[in-house]
N, C-alpha and C positions, 0 to 999 in steps of 0.2 A: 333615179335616172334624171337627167338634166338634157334639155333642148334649148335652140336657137331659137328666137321668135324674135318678128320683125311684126310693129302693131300698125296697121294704118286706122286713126281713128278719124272719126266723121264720113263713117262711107255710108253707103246707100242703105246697105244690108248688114247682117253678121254673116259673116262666110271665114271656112278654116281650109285652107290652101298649103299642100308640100311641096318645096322647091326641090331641085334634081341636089341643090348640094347641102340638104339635110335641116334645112333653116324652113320654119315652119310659118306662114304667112296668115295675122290675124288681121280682118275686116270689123271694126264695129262701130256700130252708132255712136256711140260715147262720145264725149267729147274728153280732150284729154285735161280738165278742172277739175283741183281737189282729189286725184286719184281714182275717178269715175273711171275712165279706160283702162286702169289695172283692175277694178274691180270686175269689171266685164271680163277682161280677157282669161281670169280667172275661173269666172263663171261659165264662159266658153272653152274649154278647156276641159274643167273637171266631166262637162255633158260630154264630148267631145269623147276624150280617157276614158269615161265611164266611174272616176271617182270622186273621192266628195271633196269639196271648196278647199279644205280644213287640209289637203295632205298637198296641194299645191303652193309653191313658195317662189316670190321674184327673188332671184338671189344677187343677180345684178341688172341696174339699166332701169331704177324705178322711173325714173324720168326721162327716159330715152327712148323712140320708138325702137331699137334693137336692146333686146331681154334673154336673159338666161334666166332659164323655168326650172326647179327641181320637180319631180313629185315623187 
């Protein structure tokens, strides 16, 4: 399955937010250096789904804050 994710990093908190037009809104601390904010958003996500790190994949938009997410 593949989703829309929009990342904001350097926010306050970690927070996972659904827009009305299917595009999934991630919040995280991270900063976006080195791939720290994909890692997180990763990590938020598979808790999120309920599945592990290892089945989630950026499939485009490494470096962009808009991402398409398989899992």
């Amino acid at each position: 399955m593949q989703i829309k994710v929009r990342v904001l990093p350097r926010a306050r908190q970690n927070s996972i937010t659904a827009e009305t037009d299917g595009t999934v809104r991630i919040h995280t601390t991270a900063v976006p250096d080195g791939g720290r904010a994909n890692e997180a958003v990763i990590k938020l996500l598979a808790k999120y789904l309920g599945v592990p790190k290892s089945q989630i994949k950026i499939i485009r938009g490494e470096t962009s804050h808009d991402k398409l997410i398989e899992y």
